[in-house]
VEXPA-798211 format. One line per 8 residues: their letters; for each residue x, y, z of N, C-alpha, C. Coordinates in pm, 1 decimal, decimal comma. Atoms other than C-alpha are relative to their C-alpha. Example, Ala and Ser with C-alpha at 12.3 -4.5 7.8 and 13.67 -1.06 7.14 Angstrom:
BEGIN
AS> 89,0:-119,0:0,0:1230,0:-450,0:780,0:90,0:120,0:0,0  -82,0:-119,0:-6,0:1367,0:-106,0:714,0:-77,0:109,0:73,0 $
end
This chain:
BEGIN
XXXXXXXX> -85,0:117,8:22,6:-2610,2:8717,9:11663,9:-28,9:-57,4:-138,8  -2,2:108,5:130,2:-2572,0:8551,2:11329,7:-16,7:-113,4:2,9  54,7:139,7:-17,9:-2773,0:8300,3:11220,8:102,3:-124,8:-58,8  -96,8:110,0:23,1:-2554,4:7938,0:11152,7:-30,7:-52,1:-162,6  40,1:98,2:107,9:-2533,7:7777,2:10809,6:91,8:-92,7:-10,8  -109,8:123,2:-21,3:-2436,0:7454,6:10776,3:-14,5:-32,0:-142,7  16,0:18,3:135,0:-2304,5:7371,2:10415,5:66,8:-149,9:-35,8  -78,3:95,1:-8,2:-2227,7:7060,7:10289,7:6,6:-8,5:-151,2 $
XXXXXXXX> -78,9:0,2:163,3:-2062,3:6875,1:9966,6:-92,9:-40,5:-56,2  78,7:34,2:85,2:-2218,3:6797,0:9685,5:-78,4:-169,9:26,8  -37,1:121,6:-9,4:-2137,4:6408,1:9777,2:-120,8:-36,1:102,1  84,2:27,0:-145,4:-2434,0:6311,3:10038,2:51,5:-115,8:23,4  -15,2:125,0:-79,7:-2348,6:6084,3:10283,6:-80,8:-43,9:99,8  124,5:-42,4:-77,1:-2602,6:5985,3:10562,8:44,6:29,7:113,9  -3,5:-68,4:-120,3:-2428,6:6141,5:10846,6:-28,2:166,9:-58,0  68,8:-152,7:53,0:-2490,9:6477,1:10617,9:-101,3:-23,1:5,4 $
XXXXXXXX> 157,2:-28,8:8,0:-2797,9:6418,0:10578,9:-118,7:18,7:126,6  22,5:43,8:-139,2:-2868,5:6316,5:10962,1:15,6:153,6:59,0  -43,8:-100,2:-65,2:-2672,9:6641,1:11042,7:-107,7:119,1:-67,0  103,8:-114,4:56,8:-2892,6:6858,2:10785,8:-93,7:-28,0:72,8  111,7:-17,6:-31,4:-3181,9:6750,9:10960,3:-19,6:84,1:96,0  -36,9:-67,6:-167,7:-3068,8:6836,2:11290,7:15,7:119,0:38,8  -19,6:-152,5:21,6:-2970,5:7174,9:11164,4:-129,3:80,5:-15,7  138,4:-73,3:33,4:-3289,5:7276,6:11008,8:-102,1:-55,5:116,2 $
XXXXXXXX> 52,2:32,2:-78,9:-3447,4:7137,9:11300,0:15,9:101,9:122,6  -59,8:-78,2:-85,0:-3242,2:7323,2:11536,3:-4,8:192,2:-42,9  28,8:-145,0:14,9:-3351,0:7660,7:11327,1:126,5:55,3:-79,3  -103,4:-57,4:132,3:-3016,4:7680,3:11108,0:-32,2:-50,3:-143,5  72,9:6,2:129,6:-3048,7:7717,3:10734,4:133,5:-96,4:-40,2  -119,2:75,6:24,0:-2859,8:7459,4:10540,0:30,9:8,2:-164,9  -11,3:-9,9:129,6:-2710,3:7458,7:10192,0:80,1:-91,9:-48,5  -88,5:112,2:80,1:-2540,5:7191,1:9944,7:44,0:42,3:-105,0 $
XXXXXXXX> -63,8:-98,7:112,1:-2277,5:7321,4:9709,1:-55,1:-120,9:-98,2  24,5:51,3:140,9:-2346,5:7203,7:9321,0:136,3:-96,4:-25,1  -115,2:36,7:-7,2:-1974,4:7186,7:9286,0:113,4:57,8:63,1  -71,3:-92,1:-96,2:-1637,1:7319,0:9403,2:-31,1:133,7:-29,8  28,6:-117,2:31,9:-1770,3:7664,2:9290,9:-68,7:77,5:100,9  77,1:-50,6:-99,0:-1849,4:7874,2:9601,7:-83,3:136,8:-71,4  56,4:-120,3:16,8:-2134,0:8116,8:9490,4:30,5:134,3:86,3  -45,5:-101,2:-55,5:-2051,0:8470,0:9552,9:-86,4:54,7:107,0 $
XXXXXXXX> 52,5:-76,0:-163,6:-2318,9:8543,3:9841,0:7,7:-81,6:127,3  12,0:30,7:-109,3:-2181,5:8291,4:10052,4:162,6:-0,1:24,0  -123,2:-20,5:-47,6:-1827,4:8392,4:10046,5:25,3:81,5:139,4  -32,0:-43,2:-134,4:-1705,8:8482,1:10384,8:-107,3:8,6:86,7  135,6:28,8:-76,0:-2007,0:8393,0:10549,7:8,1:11,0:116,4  11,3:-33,7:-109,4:-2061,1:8538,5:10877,3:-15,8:-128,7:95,6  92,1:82,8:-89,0:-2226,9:8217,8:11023,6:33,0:-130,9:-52,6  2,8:151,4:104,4:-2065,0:7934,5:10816,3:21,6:-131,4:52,1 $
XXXXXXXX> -64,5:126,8:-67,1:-2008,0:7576,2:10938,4:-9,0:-93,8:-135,9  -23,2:103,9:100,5:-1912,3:7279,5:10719,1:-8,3:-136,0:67,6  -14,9:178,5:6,4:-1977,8:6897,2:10700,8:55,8:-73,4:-148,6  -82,9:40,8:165,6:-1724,0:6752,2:10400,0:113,4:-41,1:25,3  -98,4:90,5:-34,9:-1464,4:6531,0:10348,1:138,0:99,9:-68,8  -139,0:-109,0:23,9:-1107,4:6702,1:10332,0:6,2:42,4:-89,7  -58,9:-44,6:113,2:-1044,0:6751,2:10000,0:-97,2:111,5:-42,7  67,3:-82,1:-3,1:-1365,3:6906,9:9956,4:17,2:171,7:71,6 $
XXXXXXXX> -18,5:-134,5:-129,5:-1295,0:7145,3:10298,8:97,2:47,4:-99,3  -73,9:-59,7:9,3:-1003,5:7256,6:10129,7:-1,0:87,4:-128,5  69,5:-41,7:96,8:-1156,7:7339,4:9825,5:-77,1:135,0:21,7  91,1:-103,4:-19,3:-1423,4:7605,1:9966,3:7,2:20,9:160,9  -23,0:-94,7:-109,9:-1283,3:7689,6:10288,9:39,7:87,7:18,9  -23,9:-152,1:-30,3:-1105,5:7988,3:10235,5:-53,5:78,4:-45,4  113,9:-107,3:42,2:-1407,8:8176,4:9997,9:-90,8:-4,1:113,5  105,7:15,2:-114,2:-1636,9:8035,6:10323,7:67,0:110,7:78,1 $
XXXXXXXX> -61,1:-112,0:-64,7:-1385,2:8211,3:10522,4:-13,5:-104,4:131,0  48,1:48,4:-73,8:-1410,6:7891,0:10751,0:176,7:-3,6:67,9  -88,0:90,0:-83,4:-1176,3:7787,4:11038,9:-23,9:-133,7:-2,7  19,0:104,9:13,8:-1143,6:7459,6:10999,3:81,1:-90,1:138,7  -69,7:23,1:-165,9:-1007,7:7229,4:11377,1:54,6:-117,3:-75,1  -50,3:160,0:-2,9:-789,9:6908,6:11366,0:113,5:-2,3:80,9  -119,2:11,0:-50,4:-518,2:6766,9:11522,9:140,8:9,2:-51,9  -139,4:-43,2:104,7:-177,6:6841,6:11458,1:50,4:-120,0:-8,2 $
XXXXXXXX> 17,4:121,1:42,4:-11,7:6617,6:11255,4:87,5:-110,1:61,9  -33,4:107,0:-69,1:193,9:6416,0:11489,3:-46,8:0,2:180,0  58,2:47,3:-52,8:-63,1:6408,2:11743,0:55,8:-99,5:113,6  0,0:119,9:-7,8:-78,3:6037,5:11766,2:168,2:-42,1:67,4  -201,0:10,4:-47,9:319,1:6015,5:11776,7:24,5:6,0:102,8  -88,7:-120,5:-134,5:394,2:6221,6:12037,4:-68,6:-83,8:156,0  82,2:51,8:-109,3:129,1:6003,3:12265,4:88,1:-69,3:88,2  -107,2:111,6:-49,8:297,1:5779,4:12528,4:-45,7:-137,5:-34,3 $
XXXXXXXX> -28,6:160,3:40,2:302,8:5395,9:12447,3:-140,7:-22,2:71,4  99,8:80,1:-84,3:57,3:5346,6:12750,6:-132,0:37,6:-66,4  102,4:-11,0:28,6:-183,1:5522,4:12572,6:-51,4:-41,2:-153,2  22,1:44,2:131,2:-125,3:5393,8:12213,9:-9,3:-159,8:4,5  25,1:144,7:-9,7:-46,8:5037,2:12294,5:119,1:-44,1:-94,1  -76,7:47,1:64,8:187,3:5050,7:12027,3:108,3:86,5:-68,9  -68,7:-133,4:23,2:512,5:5239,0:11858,5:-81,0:72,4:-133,2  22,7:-54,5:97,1:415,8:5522,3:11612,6:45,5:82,3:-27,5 $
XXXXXXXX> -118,0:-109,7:50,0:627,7:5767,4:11420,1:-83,7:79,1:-118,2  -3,9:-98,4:110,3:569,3:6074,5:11229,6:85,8:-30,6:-93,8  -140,8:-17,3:121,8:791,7:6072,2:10931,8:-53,5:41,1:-111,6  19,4:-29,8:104,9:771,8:6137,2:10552,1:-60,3:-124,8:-94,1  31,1:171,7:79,3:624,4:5882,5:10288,3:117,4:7,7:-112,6  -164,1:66,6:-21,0:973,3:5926,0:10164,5:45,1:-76,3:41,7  -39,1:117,2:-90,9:1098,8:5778,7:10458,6:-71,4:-180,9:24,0  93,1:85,0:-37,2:807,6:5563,7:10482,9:64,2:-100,0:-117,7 $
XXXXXXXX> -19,1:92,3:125,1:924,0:5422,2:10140,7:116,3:-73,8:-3,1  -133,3:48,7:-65,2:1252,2:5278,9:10306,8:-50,0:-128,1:76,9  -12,0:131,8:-63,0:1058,3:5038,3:10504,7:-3,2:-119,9:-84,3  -54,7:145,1:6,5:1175,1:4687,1:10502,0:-104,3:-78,3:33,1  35,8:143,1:-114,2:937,7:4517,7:10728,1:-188,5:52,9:-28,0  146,5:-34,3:-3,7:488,0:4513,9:10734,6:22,2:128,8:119,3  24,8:-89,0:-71,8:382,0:4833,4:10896,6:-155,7:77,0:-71,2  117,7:-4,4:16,2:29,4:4991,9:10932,5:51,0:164,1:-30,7 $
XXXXXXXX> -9,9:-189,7:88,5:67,3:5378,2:10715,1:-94,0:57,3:-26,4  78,7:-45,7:22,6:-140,1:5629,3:10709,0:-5,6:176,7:-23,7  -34,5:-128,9:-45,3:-182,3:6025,2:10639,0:-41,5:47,2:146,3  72,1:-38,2:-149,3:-212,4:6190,8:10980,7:-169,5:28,5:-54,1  157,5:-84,2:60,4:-522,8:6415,3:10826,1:-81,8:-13,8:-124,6  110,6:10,6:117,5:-647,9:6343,9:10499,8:-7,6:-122,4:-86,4  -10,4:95,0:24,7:-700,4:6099,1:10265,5:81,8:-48,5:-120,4  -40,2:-69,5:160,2:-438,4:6166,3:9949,2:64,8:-178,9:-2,2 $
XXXXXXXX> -19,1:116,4:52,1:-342,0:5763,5:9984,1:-37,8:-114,9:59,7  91,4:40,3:-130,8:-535,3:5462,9:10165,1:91,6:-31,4:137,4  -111,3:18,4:-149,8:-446,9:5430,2:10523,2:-28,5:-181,7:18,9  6,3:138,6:-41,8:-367,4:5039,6:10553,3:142,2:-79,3:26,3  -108,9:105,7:-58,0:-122,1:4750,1:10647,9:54,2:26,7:-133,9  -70,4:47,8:129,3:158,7:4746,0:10384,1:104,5:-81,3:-10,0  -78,5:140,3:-80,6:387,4:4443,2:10377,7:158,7:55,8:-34,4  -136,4:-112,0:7,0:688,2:4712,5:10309,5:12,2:134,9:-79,8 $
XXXXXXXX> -6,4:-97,8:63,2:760,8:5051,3:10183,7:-34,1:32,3:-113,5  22,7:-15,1:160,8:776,2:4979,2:9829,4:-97,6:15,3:-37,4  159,7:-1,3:52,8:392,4:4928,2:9802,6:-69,3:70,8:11,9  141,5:-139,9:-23,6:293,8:5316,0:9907,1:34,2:49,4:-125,8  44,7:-71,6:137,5:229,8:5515,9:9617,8:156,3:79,3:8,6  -101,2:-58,9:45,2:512,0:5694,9:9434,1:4,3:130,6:-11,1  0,1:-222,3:-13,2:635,7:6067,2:9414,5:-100,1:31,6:-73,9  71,0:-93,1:112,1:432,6:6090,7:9104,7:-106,6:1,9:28,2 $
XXXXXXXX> 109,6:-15,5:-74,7:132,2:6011,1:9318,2:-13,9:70,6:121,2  4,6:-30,7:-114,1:203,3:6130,1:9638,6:170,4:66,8:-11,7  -142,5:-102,8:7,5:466,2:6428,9:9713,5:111,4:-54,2:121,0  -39,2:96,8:-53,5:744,6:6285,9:9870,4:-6,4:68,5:163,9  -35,0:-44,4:-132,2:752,2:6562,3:10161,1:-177,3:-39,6:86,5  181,6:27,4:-98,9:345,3:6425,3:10278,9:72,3:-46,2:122,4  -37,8:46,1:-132,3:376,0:6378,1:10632,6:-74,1:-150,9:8,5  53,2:123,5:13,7:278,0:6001,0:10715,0:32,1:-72,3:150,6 $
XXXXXXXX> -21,3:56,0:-123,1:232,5:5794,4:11059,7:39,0:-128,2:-51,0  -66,3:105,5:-2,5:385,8:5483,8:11056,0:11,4:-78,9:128,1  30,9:48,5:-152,8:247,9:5224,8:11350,0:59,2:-200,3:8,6  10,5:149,5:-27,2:306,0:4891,8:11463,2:-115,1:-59,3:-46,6  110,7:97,9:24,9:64,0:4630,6:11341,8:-67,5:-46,9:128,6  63,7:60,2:-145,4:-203,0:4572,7:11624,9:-142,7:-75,0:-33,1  129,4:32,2:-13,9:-563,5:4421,1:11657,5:-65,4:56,6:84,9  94,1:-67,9:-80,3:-835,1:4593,8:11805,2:-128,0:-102,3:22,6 $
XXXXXXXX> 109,7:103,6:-0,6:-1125,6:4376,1:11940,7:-145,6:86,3:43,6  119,7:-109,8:56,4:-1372,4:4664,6:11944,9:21,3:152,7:-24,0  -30,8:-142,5:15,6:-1362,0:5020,0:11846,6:-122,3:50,7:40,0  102,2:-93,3:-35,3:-1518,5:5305,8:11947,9:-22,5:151,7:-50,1  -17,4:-160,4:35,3:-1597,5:5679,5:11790,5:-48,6:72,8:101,8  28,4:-91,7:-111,4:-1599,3:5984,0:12043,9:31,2:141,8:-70,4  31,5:-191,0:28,2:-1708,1:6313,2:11982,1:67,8:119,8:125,2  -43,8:-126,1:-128,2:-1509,0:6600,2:12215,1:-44,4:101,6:1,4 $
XXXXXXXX> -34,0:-114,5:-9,4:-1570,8:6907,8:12321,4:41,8:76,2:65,5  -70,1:-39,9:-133,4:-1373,9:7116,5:12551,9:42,2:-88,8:51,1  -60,1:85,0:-93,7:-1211,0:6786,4:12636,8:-68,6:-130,9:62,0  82,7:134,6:-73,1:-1494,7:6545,7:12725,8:-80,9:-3,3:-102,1  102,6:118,8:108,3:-1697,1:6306,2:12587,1:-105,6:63,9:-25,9  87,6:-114,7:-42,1:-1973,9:6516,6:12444,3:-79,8:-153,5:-93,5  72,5:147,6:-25,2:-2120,0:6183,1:12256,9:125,3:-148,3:-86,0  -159,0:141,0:21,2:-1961,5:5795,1:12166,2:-171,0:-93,0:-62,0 $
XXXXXXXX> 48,2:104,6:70,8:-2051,4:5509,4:11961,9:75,8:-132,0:-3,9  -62,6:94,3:27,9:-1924,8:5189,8:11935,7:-35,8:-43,5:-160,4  25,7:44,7:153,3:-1862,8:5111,9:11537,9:72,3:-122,5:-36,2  -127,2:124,8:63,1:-1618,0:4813,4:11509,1:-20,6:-145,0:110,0  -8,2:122,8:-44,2:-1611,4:4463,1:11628,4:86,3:-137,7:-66,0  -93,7:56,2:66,6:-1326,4:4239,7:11571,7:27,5:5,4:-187,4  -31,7:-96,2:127,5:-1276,6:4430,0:11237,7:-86,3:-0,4:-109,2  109,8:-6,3:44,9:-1652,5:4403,1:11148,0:-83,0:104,8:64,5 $
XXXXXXXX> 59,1:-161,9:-2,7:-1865,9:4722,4:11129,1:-137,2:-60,6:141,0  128,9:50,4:-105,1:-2117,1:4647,3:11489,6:-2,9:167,1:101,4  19,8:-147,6:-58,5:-2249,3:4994,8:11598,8:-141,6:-2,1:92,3  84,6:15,2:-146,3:-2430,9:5063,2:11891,8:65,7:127,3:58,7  -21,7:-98,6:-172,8:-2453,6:5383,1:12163,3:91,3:-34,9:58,7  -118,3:49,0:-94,7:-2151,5:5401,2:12380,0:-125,9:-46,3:96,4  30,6:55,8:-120,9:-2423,9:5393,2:12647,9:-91,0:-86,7:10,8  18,8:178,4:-27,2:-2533,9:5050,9:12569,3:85,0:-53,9:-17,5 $
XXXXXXXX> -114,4:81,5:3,6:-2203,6:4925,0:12504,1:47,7:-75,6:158,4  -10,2:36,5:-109,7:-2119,8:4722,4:12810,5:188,1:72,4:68,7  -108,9:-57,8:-18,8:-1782,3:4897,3:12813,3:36,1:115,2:26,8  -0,3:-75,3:0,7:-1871,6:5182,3:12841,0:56,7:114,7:57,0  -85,5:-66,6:-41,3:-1744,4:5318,8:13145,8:133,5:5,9:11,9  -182,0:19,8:-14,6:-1406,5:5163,7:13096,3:42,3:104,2:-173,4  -39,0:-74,2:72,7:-1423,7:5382,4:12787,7:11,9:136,0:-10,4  -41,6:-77,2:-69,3:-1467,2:5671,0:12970,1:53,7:39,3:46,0 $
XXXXXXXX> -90,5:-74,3:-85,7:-1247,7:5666,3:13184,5:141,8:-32,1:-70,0  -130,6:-17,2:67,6:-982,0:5625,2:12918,3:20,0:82,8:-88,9  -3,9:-187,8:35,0:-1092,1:5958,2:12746,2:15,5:55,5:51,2  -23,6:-87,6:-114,3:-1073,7:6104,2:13064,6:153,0:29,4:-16,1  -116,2:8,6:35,3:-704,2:6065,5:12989,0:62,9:100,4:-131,7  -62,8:-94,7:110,8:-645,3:6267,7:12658,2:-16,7:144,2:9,3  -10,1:-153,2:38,6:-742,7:6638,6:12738,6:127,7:44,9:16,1  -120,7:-86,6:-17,3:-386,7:6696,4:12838,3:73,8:-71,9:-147,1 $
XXXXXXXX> -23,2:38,7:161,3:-297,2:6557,9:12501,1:63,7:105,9:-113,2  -35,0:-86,3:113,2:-296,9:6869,6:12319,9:-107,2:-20,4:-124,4  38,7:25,1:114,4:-605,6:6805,7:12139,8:-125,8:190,9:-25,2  69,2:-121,8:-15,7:-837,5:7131,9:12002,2:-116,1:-14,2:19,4  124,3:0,3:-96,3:-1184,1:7218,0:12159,4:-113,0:-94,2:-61,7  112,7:87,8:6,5:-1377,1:6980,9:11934,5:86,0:-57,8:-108,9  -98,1:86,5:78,3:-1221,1:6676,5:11755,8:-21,7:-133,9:24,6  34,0:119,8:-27,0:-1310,9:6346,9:11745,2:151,0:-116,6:-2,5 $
XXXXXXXX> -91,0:83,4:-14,9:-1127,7:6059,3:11866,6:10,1:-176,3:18,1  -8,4:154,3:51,2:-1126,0:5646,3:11789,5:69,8:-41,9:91,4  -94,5:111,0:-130,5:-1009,4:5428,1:12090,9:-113,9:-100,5:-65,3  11,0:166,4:-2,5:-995,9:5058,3:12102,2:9,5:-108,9:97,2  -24,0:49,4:-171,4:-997,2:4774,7:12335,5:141,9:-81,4:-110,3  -78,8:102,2:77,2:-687,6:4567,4:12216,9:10,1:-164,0:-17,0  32,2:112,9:-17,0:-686,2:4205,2:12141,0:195,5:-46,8:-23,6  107,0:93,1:-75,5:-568,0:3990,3:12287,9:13,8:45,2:185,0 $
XXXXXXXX> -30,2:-42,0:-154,7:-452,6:4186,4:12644,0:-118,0:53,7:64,3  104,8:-107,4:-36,2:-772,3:4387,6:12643,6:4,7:113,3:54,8  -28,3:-169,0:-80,6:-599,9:4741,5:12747,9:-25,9:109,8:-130,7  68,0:-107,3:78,7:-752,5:5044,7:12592,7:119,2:48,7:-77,8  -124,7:-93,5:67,7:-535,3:5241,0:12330,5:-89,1:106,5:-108,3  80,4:-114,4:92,4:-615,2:5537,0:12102,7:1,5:-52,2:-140,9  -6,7:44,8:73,8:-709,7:5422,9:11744,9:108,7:111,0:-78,5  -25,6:-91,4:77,3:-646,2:5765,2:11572,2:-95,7:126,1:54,7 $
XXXXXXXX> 75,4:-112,1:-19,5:-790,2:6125,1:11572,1:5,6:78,7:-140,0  20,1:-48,0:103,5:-976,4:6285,4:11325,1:-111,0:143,8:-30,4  33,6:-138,3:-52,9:-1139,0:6614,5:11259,8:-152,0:-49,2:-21,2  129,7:23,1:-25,0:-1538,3:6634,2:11335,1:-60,0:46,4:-118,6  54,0:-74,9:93,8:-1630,4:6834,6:11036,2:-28,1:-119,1:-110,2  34,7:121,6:139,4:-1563,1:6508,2:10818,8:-29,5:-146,7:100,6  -9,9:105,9:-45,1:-1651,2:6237,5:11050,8:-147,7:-71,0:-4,7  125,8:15,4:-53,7:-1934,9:5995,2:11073,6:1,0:-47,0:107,7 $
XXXXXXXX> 28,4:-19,7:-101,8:-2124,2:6007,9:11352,6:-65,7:-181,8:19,1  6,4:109,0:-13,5:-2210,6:5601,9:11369,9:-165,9:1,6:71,3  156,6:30,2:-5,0:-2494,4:5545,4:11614,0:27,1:150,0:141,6  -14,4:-75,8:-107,2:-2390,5:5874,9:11831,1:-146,7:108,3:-33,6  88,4:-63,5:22,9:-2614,3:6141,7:11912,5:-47,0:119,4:-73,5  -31,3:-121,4:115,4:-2713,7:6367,6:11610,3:29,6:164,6:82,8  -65,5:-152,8:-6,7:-2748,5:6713,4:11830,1:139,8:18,8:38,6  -162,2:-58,6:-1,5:-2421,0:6671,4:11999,9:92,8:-56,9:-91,9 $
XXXXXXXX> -99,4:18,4:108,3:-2250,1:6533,6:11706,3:1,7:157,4:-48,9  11,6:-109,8:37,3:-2375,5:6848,5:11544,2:52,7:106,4:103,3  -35,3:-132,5:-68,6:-2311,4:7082,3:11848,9:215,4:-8,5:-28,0  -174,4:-22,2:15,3:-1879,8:6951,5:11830,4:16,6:62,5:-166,9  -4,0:-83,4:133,9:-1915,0:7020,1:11430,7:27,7:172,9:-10,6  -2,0:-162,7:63,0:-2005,1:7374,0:11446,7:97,4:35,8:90,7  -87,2:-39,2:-30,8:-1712,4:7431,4:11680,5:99,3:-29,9:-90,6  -101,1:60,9:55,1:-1511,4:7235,1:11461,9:97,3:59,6:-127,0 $
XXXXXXXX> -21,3:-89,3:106,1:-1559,0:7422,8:11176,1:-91,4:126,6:-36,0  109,8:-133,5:18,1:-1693,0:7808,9:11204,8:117,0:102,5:-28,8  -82,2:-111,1:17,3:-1587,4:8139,0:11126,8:135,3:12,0:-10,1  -157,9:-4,1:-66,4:-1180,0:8171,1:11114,1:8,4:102,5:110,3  -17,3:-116,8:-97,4:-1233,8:8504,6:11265,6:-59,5:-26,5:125,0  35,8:29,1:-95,5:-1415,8:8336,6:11566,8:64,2:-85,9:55,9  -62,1:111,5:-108,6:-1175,1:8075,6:11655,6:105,4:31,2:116,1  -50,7:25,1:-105,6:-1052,3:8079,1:11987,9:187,6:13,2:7,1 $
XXXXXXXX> -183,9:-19,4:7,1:-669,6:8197,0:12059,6:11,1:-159,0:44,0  -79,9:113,1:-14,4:-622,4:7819,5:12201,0:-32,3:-99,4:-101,7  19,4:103,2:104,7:-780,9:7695,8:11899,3:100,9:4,3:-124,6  -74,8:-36,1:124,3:-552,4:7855,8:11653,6:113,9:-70,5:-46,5  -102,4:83,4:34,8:-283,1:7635,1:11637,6:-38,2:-122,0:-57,4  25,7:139,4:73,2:-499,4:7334,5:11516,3:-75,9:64,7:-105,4  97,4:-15,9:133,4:-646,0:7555,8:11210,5:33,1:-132,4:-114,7  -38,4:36,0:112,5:-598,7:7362,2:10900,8:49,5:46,0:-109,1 $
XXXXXX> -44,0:-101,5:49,9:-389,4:7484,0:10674,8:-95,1:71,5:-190,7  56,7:-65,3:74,0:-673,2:7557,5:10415,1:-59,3:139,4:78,2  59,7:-63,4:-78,5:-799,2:7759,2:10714,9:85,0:148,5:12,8  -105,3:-126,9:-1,5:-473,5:7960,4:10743,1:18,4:59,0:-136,4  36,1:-59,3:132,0:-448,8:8058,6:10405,0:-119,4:103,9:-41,4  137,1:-67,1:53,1:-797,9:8244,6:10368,3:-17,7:125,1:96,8 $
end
């Protein structure tokens, strides 16, 4: 069996660094690129996994030879109401650039413009910044009165954190959160979703009704892990992002498309 390497960006952040430990702890070797320049003995790397923020992944994922997991990009959209709390639309930031009215915009997957409240269309970035065909969610304006990050794998909670508190950073273990099991049992709810075997996912309680809704979903490879638990943060990672040639026929539809390419 091939041994695992976990590579990360140049950029340290301290969930990389948390995760390197965990790796070389756990007996995998770890490496930190210089720059986007993948050295030639780790192209197509038998054993590769990644921790890096998109732009990076897309950069040195197809010399890695990595599969990369996420959700597809209208996800979120496609959810029903009961589980969002609120409306949300796929569309274009074209289209997006038509609105009239405040609305909360964001890319489904990466980060090419910030995801925030905008008090109408006019104020997202222009073609010459952003291409007009980017896909872009487009939500109702809501409040969340705590958030939570959840790690999946195969569909269940593999670990959780609480990071948000009325829209101040308060992190804590899901399983000291006093909410805990009501946050459970409203993940219990998304495997029929359509989401792939490891993928992290952001629920909220809402304010002021207090009914659970999904914040967003985002891929594990770039996520931090808040106050969750480093090995199974690390164990959804290396599903998240390994081998292309090892991913899973039901994973293949959420490659990324740096993933398909390579």
């Amino acid at each position: 069996m091939t041994a695992r390497t976990l590579f990360l960006q140049p950029r340290h952040t301290a969930t990389g660094r948390v995760l390197a430990d965990t790796a070389r702890r756990r007996g995998l070797r770890v490496e930190t690129f210089q720059d986007r320049r993948t050295p030639a003995a780790w192209r197509a790397h038998p054993g590769a996994a990644l921790y890096a923020g998109p732009q990076f992944a897309d950069a040195v994922a197809g010399e890695l030879g990595l599969g990369l997991l996420e959700a597809a990009p209208g996800w979120l959209a496609a959810l029903p109401r009961e589980l969002t709390g609120r409306d949300v639309e796929l569309t274009t930031v074209a289209q997006a650039r038509q609105l009239r009215r405040p609305a909360f915009v964001k890319p489904p997957n990466d980060k090419s413009f910030p995801a925030r409240v905008y008090p109408d269309g006019s104020r997202l970035p222009g073609p010459d910044a952003v291409d007009d065909a980017t896909p872009v969610l487009v939500s109702d304006i809501v409040a969340f009165e705590v958030e939570y990050r959840l790690f999946l794998l195969d569909g269940a909670v593999h670990a959780g954190s609480r990071y948000g508190r009325r829209g101040a950073l308060d992190v804590a273990p899901l399983d000291d959160d006093p909410s805990r099991d009501e946050v459970l049992a409203f993940a219990a709810r998304l495997p029929a979703t359509g989401l792939p075997s490891a993928i992290v996912v952001d629920v909220g309680r809402l304010a002021p009704d207090g009914t659970f809704a999904v914040i967003e979903a985002n891929a594990a490879w770039a996520s931090g892990h808040y106050a969750c638990d480093e090995d199974a943060v690390l164990d959804v990672v290396l599903r998240a992002a390994r081998p292309v040639d090892s991913v899973g026929h039901r994973d293949v539809r959420f490659l990324r498309a740096a993933s398909r390419a390579s």
